[in-house]
C-alpha positions as CSV (number, residue, x, y, z in Angstrom):
1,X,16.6,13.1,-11.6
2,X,14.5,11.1,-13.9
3,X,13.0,9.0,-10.9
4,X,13.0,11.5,-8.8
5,X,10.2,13.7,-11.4
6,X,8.4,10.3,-11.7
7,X,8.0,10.3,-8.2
8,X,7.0,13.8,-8.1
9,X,4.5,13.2,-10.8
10,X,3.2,9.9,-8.9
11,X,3.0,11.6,-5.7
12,X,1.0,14.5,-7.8
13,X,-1.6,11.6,-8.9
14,X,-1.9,10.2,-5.6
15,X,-2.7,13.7,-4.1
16,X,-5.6,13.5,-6.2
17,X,-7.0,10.0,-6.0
18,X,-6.9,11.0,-2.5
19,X,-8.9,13.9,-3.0
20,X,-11.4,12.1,-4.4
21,X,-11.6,9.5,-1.6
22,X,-12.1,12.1,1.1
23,X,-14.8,13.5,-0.7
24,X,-17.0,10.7,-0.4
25,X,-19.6,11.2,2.2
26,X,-20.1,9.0,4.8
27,X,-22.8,6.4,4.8
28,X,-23.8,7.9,1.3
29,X,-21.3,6.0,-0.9
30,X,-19.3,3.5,1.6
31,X,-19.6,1.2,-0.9
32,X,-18.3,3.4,-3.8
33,X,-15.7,4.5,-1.3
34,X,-14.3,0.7,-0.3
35,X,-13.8,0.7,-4.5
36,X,-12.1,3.8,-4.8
37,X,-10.2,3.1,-1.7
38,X,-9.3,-0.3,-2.6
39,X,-7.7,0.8,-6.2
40,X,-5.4,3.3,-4.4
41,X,-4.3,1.0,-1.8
42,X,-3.4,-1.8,-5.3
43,X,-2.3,0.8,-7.2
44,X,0.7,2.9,-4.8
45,X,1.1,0.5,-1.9
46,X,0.9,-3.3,-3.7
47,X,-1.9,-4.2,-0.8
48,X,-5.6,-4.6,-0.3
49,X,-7.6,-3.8,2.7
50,X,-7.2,-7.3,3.8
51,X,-3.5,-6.9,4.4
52,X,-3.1,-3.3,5.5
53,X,-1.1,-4.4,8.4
54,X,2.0,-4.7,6.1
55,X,1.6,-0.7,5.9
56,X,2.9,-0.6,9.2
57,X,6.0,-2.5,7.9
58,X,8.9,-0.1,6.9
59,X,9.3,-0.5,3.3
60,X,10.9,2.4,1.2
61,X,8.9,2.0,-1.7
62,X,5.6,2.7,-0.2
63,X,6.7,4.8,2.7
64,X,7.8,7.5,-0.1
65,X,3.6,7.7,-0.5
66,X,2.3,6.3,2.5
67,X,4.9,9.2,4.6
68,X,5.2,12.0,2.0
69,X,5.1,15.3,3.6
70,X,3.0,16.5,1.2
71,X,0.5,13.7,1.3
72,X,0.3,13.5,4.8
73,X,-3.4,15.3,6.1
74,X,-4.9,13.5,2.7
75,X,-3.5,10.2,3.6
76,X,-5.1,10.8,7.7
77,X,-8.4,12.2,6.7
78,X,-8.5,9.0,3.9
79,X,-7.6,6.5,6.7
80,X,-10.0,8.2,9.0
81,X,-12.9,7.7,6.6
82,X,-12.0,4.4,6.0
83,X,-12.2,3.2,10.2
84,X,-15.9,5.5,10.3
85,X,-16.8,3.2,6.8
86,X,-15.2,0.2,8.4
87,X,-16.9,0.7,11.4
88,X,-20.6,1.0,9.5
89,X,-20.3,-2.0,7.7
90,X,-19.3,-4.2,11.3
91,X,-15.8,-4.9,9.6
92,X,-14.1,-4.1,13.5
93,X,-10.8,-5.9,12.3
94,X,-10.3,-3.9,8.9
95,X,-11.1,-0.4,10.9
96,X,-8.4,-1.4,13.9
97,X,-5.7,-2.2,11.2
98,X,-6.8,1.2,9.5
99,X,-6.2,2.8,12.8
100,X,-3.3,1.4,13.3
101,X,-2.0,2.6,10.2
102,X,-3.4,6.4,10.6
103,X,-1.4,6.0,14.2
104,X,1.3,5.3,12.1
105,X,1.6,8.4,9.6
106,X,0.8,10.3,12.3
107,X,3.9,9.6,14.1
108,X,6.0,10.8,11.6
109,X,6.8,14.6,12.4
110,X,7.9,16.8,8.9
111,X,10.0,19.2,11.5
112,X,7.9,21.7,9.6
113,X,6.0,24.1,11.1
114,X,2.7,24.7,8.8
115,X,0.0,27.1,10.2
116,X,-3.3,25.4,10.9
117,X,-5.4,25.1,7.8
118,X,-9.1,24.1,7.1
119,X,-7.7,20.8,6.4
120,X,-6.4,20.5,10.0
121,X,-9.5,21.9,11.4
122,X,-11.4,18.9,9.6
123,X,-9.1,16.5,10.9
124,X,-9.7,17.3,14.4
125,X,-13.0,17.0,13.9
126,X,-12.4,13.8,12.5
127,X,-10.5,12.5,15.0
128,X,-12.8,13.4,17.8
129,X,-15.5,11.0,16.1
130,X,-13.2,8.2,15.0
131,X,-12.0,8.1,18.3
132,X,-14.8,7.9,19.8
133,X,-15.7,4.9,17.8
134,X,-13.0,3.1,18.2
135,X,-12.9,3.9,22.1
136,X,-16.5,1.2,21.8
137,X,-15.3,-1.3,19.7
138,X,-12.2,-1.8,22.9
């Protein structure tokens, strides 16, 4: 019970580091972003953006986070923002492993049906551009 609450409560502080992330605008603070970004990825998942390919390793410790249900459109929209920041800065390698991890936690399905939100609406319109991108880097 007692891990279980800690996990609750980490999964709580994650929600809003991640918040904060996809806030970030775009070209406006892609530096401030990569910091930000960064910490998360040391602070809940042990890695760096330099080895975000072991995200796409099963590993129960980082999948509870990485895979949460209730984590899941924050931790897309934050991957998608990093590829479109990735992508600015010429890094092609960083934004593929991103992508590949986003592919990843999206092929998880919940089995719960959620009706469409405004979140989901701004993933779409996410997608449509990060796709795009990527679709030019081959």
């Amino acid at each position: 019970m007692i891990k279980q609450d800690f996990i609750s409560k980490y999964i709580q502080e994650l929600n809003k580091t991640l918040a904060r992330i996809i806030s970030l605008e775009v070209g406006n603070s892609d530096d401030g972003f990569l910091i930000i970004f960064n910490q998360m990825l040391q602070s809940y998942y042990k890695v760096d953006d330099n080895n975000l390919a072991i995200l796409l390793e099963e590993n129960e410790e980082r999948d509870q986070f990485l895979l949460a249900d209730e984590l899941k459109k924050k931790n897309i929209l934050t991957f998608m923002k990093a590829i479109r920041v990735y992508l600015n800065q010429g890094n092609n390698d960083k934004a593929k492993a991103s992508y590949a991890v986003l592919k990843r936690i999206e092929s998880i399905n919940s089995g719960i049906f959620q009706f469409p939100t405004e979140e989901d609406n701004l993933i779409a319109k996410e997608r449509k551009v990060v796709e795009e991108k990527m679709k030019n880097i081959g």
